[in-house]
Every structure is written in structure tokens, then in C-alpha cells.
KETIBA-493273 format. One line per 3 residues: their letters; for each residue x, y, z of C-alpha. Coordinates in pm, whole numbers. Layout:
// KETIBA-493273
A = X/Y/Z | ... $
//
This chain:
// KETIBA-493273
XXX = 6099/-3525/8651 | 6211/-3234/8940 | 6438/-2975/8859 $
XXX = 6524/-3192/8563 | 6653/-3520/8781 | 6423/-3832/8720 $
XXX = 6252/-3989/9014 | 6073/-4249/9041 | 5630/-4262/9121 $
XXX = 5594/-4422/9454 | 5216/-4330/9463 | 4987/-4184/9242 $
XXX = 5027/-4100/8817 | 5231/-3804/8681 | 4939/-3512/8639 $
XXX = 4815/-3533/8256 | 4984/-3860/8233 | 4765/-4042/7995 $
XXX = 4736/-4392/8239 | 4571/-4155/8480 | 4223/-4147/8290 $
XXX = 4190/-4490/8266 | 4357/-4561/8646 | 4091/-4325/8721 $
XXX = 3782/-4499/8555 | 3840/-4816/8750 | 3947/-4709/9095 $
XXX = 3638/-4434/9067 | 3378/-4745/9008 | 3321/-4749/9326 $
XXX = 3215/-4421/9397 | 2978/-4423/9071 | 2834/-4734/9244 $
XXX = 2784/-4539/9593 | 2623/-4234/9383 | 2408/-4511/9210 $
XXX = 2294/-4626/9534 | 2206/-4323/9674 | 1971/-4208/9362 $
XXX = 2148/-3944/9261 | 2198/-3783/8927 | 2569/-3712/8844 $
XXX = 2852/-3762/8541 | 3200/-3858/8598 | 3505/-3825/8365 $
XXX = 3805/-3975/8512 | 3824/-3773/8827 | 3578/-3468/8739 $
XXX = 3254/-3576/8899 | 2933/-3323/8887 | 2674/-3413/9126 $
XXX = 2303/-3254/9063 | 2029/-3170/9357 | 1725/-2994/9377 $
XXX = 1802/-2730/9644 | 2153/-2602/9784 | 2132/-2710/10077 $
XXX = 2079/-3078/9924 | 2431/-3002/9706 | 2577/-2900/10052 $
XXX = 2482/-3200/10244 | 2593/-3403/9953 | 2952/-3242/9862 $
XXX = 3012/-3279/10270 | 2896/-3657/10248 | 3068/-3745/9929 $
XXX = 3381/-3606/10045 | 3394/-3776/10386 | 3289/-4100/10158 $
XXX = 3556/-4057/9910 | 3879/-3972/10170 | 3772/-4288/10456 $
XXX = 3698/-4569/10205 | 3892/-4499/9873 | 4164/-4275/10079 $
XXX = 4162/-4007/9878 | 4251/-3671/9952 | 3916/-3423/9809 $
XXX = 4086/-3098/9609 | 3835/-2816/9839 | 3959/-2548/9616 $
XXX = 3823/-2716/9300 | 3487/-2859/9466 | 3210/-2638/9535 $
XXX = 2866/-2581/9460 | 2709/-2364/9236 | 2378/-2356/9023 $
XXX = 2416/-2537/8641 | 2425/-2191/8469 | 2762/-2110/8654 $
XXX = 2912/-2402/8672 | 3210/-2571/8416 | 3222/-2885/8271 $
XXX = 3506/-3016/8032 | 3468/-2701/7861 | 3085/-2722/7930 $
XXX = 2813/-2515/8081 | 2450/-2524/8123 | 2158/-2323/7975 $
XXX = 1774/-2357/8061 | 1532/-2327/7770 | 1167/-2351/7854 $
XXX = 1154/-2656/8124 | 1431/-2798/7932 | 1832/-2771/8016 $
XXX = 2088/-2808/7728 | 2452/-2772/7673 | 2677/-2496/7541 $
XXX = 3037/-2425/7501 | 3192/-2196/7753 | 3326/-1864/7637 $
XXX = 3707/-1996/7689 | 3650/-2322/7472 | 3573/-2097/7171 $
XXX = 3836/-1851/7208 | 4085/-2136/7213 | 3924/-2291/6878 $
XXX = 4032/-1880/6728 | 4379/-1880/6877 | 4435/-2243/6770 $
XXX = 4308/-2148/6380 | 4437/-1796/6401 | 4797/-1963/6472 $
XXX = 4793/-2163/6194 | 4686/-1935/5964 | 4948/-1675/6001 $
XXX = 4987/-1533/5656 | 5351/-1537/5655 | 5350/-1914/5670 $
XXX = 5005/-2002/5572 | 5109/-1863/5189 | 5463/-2087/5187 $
XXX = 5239/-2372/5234 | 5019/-2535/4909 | 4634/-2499/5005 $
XXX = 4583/-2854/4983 | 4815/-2875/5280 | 4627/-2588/5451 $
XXX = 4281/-2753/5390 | 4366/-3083/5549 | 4486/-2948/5849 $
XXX = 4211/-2688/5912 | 3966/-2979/5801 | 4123/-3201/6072 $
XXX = 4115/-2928/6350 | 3768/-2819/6277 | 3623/-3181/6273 $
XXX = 3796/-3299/6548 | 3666/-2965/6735 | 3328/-2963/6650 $
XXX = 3305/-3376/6700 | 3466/-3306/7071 | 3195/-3029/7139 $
XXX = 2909/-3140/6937 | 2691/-3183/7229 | 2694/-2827/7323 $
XXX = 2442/-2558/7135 | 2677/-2382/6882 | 2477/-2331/6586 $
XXX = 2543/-1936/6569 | 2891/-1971/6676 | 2972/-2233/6407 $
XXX = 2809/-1976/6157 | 3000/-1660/6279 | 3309/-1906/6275 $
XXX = 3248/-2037/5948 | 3252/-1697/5799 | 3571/-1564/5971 $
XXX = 3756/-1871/5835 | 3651/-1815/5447 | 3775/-1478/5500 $
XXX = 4110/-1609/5619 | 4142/-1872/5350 | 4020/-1558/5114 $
XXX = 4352/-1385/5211 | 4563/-1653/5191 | 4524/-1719/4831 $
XXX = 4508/-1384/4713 | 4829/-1345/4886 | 4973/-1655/4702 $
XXX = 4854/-1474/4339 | 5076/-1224/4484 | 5054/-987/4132 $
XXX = 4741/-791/4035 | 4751/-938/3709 | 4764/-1270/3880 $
XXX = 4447/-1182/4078 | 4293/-1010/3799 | 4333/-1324/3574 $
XXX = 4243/-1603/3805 | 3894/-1423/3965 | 3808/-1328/3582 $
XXX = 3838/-1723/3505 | 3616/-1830/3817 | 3375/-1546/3786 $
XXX = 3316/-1663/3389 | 3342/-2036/3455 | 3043/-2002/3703 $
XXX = 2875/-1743/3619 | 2897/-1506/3932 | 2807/-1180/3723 $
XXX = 3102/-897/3797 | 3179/-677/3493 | 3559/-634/3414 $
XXX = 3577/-304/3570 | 3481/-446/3952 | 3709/-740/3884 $
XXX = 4023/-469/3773 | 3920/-262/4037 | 3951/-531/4312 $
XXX = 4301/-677/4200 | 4485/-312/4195 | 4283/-201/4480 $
XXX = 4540/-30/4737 | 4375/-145/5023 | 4524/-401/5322 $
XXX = 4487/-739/5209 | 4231/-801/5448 | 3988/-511/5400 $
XXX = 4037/-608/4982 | 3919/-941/5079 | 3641/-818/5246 $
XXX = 3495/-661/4937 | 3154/-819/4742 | 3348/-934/4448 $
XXX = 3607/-1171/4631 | 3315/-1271/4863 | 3091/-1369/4601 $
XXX = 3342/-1505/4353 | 3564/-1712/4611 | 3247/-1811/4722 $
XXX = 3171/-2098/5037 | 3067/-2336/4741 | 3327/-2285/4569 $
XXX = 3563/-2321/4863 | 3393/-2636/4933 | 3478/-2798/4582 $
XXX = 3742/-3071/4568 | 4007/-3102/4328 | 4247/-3342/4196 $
XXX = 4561/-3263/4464 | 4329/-3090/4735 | 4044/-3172/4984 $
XXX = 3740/-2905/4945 | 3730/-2674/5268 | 3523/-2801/5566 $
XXX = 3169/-2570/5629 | 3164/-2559/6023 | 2785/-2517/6027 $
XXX = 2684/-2759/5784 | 2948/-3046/5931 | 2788/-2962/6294 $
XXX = 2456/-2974/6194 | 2489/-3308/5984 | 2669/-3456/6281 $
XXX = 2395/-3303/6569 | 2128/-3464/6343 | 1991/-3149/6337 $
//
């Protein structure tokens, strides 16, 4: 679609069409074959291709080759503004970069991916809608976005970030259903139930203190006796109408194998 009048495709797929990756796949054979054939080392996804060499001036000889290869016998045009070579530390992959650890290289998540995964959560969370919504609704869908994040990614070292993460999004939830108490007497109440019921240890007076505190809803969150009381275990219990609320670190590290 131009200038909203439909045309038709005479050559090519419409960019981010989803034919494209699989159109992709099987003209591209070929050049996986070629690569094959040529020993080198390399991973393609649909038409992102990284090539490794030992020595720049190999990954210069090659991009030159490869390009010449790709434009006379598969006739397509090589984007020079996208290819270019640069050592693994510096380089992006699908939201991937490279990091060398002893004689070993391994994978971690470029700076971008993980600010995305904050905006994406942050957006969702926005207290003015978050508390119109019940929590069971909330959990399933922060459930379903960190899962389907962390699956996506899981090849990439994140340990520390999934911790750091993990912590900001208790907080978050923290707010959200101290906002939906709404009254002190409300919040007073319900964290007096859950600190009794298991046991966390806070006296009445830290309890009272907390639930007609004047502070911002976020800094009254932030405090040891809604930390402690609304606690990650706690968070992570099911109930009868709602899911328990996904730990990032321990779902990455069960699904790393780590």
C-alpha cells in the first residue's frame, strides 16, 4: 500500500511481511550451501547472515566475495550500508552480541533488547490502568511477556539482568495492589492478615505505620515491611482465580539448565 492506494507485488515480499522469512530460508539454501563449501563458520536467519574469520583482512576478502557471489548467481542486490565488518564484541545479532570469557565466547543481550523488555512492562503496568484491572488478569499477561522474553533470549548471559529485573517488577506489582486497597485501613488489615498467616514478624506499630505513611506510593512500597511481607514467595503462590507471578531468574535459570 502507497500513499494509501493498493498495488500490486511484481517482485519481491512486502518488508516484515511474514512469507518473507520463510521465502527467505529456501531461496538463501543456496548460499548456506556455497558458505558450506567454502569451510566457513557463519549463521543465517532469513536474510541476516554473520560470517566469522580469523583476521580482518580474511572478513574483507570474504564480505567482497560473498557479495559478488550473492548479486551474479542469486541476483540479489547486497544492502552495503547494513554489511560490514567488525570484531564479535561490536557486532549485533537479532538482538545479540558477543562476549569472550577465558578462551571461550558466549552470548549476551544487547543494551537495546533490555530496555525494550522495561518499556514493554513499564507500559503495561501504568498504575492508572494496571489497578482497573483484577491481578489475575495482570499476572497472566506479565507471565506471558516475561516467558515469551526470556524463552526468545535465553541463549544470551542474563543472569544479573534477570535478577535486577526480577526485583523492579515485584516492586511494581507491590504498588499495584496497595493501590487497589486504596484505604489505610484496607492496607493496614490485609498486610496484618499475611504478616500473621505466615509468620513474617512486624509488630502492629510498623504495620500502622506503613499503611498511613504519607509517602508516594512508590517510596511506601519500597519500605522493609511491604518488601518482606508481600514477599517474592508469596507473590509466587497461586490461588483459586489467579496464576502465581513468574520469578525471571528462577524461570531463566530452569530453562538455561543452569
Amino acid at each position: 500500500m502507497e500513499n494509501g492506494v493498493i498495488k500490486a507485488t511484481k517482485t519481491g515480499v512486502p518488508q516484515g511481511g511474514p512469507i518473507s522469512v520463510i521465502l527467505s530460508n529456501v531461496y538463501l539454501d543456496k548460499l548456506d550451501k556455497e558458505l558450506e563449501e567454502r569451510g566457513l563458520r557463519f549463521v543465517r536467519y532469513a536474510d541476516d547472515v554473520l560470517i566469522f574469520t580469523k583476521s580482518e583482512m580474511a572478513a574483507n576478502r570474504v564480505m567482497n566475495s560473498i557479495s559478488g557471489w550473492l548479486e551474479r548467481k542469486l541476483f540479489l542486490k547486497v544492502n552495503v550500508s547494513k554489511s560490514k565488518v567488525v570484531r564479535p564484541k561490536r557486532s549485533k545479532y537479532l538482538g545479540c552480541t558477543f562476549l569472550k570469557q577465558g578462551a571461550k565466547w558466549k552470548v549476551k543481550l544487547t543494551s537495546e533488547k533490555k530496555a525494550k523488555l522495561y518499556k514493554v512492562m513499564r507500559e503495561y503496568l501504568k498504575r492508572n490502568k494496571a489497578i482497573s484491572r483484577s491481578l489475575r488478569e495482570t499476572f497472566v499477561r506479565v507471565n506471558q511477556i516475561v516467558k515469551g522474553w526470556i524463552n526468545y533470549y535465553r541463549i544470551g548471559m542474563m543472569k544479573g539482568f534477570m535478577n535486577k529485573f526480577g526485583q523492579w517488577l515485584r516492586h511494581k506489582i507491590r504498588v499495584i495492589i496497595s493501590k487497589q486497597w486504596k484505604k489505610a485501613m484496607t492496607i493496614y488489615r490485609n498486610l496484618s492478615y499475611i504478616n500473621r498467616k505466615y509468620g513474617n514478624g512486624f509488630n502492629h506499630g510498623s504495620i500502622y505505620k506503613v499503611a498511613n505513611s504519607r509517602l508516594v506510593w512508590y517510596k511506601r512500597c519500597s519500605m522493609n515491611v511491604v518488601n518482606f511481607i508481600l514477599n517474592p514467595k508469596l507473590l509466587e503462590m497461586k490461588t483459586k482465580d489467579r496464576p502465581g507471578l513468574v520469578n525471571p531468574l528462577n524461570y531463566y535459570l530452569r530453562n538455561v539448565g543452569i
